[in-house]
C-alpha positions as CSV (number, residue, x, y, z in Angstrom):
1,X,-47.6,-34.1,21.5
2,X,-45.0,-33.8,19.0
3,X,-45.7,-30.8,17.2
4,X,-44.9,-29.7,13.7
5,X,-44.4,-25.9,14.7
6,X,-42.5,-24.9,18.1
7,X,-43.3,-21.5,19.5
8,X,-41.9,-20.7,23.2
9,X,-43.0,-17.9,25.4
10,X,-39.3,-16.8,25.5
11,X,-38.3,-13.5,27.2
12,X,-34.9,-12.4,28.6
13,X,-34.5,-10.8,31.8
14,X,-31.1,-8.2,32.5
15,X,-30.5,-8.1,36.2
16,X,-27.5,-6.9,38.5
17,X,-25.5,-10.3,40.2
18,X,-26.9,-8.9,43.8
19,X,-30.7,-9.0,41.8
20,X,-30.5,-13.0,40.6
21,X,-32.5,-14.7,43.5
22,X,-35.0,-12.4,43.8
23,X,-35.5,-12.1,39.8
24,X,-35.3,-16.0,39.6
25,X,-37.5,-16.2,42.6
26,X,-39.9,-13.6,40.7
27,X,-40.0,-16.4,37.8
28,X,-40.9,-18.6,39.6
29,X,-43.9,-17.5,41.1
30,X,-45.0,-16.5,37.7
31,X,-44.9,-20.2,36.7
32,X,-46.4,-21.7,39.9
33,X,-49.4,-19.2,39.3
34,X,-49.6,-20.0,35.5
35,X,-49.6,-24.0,36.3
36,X,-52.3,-23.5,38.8
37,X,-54.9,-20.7,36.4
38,X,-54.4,-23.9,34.0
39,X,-55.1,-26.2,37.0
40,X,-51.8,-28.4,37.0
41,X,-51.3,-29.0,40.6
42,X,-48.7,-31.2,40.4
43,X,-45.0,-30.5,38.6
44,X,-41.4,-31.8,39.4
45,X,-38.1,-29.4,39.3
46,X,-34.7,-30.2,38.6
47,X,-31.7,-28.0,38.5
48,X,-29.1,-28.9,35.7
49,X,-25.5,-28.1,36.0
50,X,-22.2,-27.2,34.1
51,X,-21.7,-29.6,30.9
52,X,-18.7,-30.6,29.9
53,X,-18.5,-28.0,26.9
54,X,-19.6,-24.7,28.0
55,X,-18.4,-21.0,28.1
56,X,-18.1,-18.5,30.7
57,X,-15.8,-18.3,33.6
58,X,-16.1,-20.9,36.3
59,X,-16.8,-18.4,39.0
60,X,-19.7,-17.1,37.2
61,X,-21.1,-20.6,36.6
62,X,-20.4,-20.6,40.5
63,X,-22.2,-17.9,41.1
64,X,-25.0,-18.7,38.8
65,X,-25.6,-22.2,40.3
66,X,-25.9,-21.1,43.8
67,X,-28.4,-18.0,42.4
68,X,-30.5,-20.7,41.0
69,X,-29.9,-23.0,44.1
70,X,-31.2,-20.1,46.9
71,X,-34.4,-19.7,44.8
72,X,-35.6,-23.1,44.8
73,X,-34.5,-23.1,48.6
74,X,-36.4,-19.8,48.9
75,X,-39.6,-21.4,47.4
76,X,-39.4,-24.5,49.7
77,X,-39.3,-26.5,46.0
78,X,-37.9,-30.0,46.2
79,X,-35.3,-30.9,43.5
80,X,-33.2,-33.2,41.7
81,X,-29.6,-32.3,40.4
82,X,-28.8,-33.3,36.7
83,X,-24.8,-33.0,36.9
84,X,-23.6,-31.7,33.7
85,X,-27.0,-31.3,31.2
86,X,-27.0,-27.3,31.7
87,X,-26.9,-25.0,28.7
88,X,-24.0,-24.5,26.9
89,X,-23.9,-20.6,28.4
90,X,-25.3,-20.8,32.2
91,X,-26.8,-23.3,34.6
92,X,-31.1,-24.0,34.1
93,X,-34.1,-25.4,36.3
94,X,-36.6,-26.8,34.0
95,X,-40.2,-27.7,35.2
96,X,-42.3,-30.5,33.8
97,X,-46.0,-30.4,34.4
98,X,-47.7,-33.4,35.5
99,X,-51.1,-34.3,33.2
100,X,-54.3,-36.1,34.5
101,X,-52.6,-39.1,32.9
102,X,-49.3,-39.2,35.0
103,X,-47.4,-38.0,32.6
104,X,-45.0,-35.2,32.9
105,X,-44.3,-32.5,30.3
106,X,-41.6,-29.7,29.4
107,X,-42.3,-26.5,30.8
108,X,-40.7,-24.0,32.1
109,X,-37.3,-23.6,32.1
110,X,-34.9,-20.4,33.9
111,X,-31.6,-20.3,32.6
112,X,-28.5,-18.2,34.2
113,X,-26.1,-16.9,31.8
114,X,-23.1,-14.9,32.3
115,X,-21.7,-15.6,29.4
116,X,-23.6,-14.1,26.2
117,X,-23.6,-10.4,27.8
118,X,-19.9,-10.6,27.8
119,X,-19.9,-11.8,24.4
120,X,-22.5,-8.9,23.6
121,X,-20.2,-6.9,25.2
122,X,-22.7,-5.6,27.4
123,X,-21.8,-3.2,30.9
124,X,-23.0,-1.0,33.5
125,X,-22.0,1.3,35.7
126,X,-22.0,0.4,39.3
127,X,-21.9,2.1,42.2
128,X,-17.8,2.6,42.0
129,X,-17.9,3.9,38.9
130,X,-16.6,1.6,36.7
131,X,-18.1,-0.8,34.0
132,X,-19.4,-4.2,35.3
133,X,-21.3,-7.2,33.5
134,X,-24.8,-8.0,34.3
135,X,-26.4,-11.1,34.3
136,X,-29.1,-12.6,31.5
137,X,-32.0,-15.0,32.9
138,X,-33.3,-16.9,29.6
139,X,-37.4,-17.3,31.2
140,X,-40.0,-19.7,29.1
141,X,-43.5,-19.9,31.6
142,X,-45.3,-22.5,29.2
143,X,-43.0,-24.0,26.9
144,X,-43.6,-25.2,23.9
145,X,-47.3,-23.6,23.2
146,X,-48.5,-26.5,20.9
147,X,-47.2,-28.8,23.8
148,X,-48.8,-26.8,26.7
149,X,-52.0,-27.0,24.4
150,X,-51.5,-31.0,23.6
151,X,-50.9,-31.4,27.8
152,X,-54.3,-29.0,28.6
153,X,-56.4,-30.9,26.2
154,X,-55.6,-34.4,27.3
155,X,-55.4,-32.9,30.8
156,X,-59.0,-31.8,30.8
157,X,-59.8,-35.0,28.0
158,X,-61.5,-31.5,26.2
159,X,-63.8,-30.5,29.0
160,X,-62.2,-26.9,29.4
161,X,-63.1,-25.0,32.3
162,X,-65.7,-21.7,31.4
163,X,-62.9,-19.7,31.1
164,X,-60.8,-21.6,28.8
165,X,-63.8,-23.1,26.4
166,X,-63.7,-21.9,22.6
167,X,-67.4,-22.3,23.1
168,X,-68.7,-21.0,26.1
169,X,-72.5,-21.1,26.2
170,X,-74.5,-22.9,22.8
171,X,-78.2,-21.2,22.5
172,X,-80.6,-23.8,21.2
173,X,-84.0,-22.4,20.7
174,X,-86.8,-25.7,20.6
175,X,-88.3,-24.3,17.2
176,X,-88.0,-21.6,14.3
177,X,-90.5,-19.4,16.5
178,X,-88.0,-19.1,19.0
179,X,-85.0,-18.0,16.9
180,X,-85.2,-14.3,17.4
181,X,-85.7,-14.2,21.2
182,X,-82.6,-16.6,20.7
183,X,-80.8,-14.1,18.8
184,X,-81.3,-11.5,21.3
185,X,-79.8,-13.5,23.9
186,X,-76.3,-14.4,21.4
187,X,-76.4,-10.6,21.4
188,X,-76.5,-9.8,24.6
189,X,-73.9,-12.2,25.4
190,X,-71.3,-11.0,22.6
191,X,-71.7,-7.7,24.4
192,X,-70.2,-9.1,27.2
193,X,-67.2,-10.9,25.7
194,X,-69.1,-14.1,26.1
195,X,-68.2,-16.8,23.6
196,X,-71.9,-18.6,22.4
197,X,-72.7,-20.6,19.1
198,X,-76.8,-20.0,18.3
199,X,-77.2,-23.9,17.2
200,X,-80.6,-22.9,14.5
201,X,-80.0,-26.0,12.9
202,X,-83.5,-27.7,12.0
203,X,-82.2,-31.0,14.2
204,X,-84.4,-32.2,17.3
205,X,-83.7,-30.3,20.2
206,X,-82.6,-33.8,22.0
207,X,-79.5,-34.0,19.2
208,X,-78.6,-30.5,19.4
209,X,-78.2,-30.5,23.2
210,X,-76.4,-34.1,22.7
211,X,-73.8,-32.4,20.4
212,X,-73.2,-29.6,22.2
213,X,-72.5,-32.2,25.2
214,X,-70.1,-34.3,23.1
215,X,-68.7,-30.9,21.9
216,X,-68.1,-30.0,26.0
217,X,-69.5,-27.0,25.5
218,X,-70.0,-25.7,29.4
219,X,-73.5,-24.5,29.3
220,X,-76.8,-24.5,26.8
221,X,-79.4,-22.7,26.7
222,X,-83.1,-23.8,25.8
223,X,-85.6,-21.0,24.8
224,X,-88.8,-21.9,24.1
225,X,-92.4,-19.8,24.3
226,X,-92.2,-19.8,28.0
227,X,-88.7,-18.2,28.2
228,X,-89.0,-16.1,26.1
229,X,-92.1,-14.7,27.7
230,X,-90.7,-14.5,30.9
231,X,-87.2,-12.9,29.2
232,X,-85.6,-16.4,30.6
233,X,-83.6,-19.2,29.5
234,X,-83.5,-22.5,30.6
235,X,-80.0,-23.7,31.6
236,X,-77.9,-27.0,31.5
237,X,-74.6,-27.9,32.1
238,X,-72.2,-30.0,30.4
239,X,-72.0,-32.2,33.7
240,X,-75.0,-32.1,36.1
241,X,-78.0,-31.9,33.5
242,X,-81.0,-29.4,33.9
243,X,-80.9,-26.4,36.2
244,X,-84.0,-25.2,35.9
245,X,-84.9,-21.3,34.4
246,X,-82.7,-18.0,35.0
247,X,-82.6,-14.9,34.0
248,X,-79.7,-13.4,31.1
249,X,-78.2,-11.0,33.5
250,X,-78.2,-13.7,35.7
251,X,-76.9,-15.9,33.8
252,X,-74.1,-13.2,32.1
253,X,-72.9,-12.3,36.1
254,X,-72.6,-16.0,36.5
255,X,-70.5,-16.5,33.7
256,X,-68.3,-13.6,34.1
257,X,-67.3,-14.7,37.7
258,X,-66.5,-18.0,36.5
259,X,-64.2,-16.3,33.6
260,X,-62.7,-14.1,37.1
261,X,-62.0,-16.5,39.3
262,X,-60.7,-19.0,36.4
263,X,-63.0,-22.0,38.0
C-alpha cells in the first residue's frame, strides 16, 4: 500500500462564495457514488480546521469552514473535527474508505481555499459592478490511484466484479478440434468490448479451468463437439461451478448488463 509512484485524480473547481455548499455538496455525491460503483459501503469523514501556520484572512477561513460544515450537514454525514490539521491555504474534509479487512484508507479529500486566487490575483465581476474574489475547491474522488488500486485488490482479495476484471470471460475449448469454433466465439466477444483470453494451451481441460479459477477470472467457457454444433458454450463461474449450456448472444447480453449495472 505504499506506492512507489503517487498519481491523484486532482481537479480544481472556481465557484462564487454564494456557490460553495452546493459545489461542495456536488463533490460529494460524486464520491459517495464512486465509493459505492467500487462497492465500498462503509467510509468515515472528518473535517480539518485552521493550523496554526496558514494564509488567508480569518473571515474567509470563516466562511470556508462553515461552507464545508453545511455540506456535511446537508448530506446527513456524521463527522469528526480535527482542530488545526487543515491545509496551509483553506479548511479540508478528507474521506477514508473502509476495506473488507477493517482498514480505512485515504480518499477523497475537498479543500476550501480563499487564499491562492488572491495570490493568483484572480477577480470577477459581480453583480455591483466591481471586482470580487472567487473561491477554489481543491477535489481528489479516489486518491492516490495506486492506493485506491492496493485497497480494491485486497478489498475484493482479486475477485473483481465482471465489470472490473482484466479478464472477463477465458474460452477453453476441450481439444485442438475445437479451437476454431473457439476462435469464433473470442471474436465475437472482442466485438463487443468484452475482455476474454482463448486458453489453447495443450494442458487438460481440468488445469485450464483450475487456472482460470485461481486467476478469478469471472466466467469460462467450455466448447466441445456438442457446442459447437449447437453454436453453444458451456458456462462456469468463478464461484458456483457449472451452469449448464447457453447461447453467445446470450451469454454477450448477460455480460453487458453486468458491465451496466456494475454488479
Amino acid at each position: 500500500m505504499r506506492a512507489r509512484g503517487f498519481t491523484q485524480d486532482d481537479a480544481h473547481i472556481f465557484c462564487l462564495p454564494d456557490q460553495l455548499s452546493d459545489e461542495i455538496t456536488g463533490v460529494i455525491e460524486f464520491v459517495r457514488d464512486a465509493l459505492k460503483d467500487f462497492g465500498f459501503t462503509e467510509f468515515s469523514v472528518s473535517l480539518s480546521t485552521k493550523p496554526h501556520k496558514y494564509i488567508g484572512r480569518d473571515e474567509n477561513w470563516t466562511m470556508a469552514t462553515r461552507a464545508l460544515e453545511e455540506a456535511l450537514e446537508r448530506n446527513g454525514l456524521d463527522y469528526d473535527i480535527n482542530e488545526g490539521e487543515g491545509a496551509f491555504y483553506g479548511p479540508k474534509i478528507d474521506i477514508k474508505l473502509k476495506d473488507a479487512l477493517g482498514r480505512f484508507w485515504q480518499c477523497a479529500t475537498i479543500q476550501c481555499d480563499f487564499a491562492l486566487p488572491e495570490r493568483f490575483d484572480l477577480a470577477y465581476i459581480g453583480k455591483d459592478g466591481k471586482e470580487h474574489l472567487p473561491v477554489m475547491l481543491h477535489r481528489v474522488i479516489l486518491g492516490s490511484l495506486e492506493r485506491f488500486i492496493g485497497a480494491l485488490v485486497e478489498h475484493y482479495a482479486g475477485a473483481m466484479p465482471v465489470w472490473l476484471s482484466p479478464v472477463q470471460a477465458a474460452i477453453i475449448p476441450i481439444t485442438d478440434k475445437h479451437l476454431k469454433y473457439a476462435q469464433e466465439i473470442e471474436q465475437k466477444l472482442k466485438e463487443k468490448q468484452i475482455r476474454v483470453q482463448l486458453d489453447a494451451r495443450s494442458e487438460l481441460m481440468q488445469k485450464r479451468i483450475r487456472d482460470a479459477q485461481m486467476e478469478k477470472v469471472p466466467y469460462m467457457l467450455i466448447v466441445g463437439a456438442r457446442e459447437q454444433a449447437q453454436q453453444e458454450v458451456a458456462l462456469r463461474m468463478r464461484t458456483g461451478g457449472e451452469q449448464g449450456t447457453m447461447k453467445i448472444d446470450d451469454f454477450v447480453k448477460r455480460v453487458l448488463q453486468e458491465v451496466k449495472e456494475k454488479r
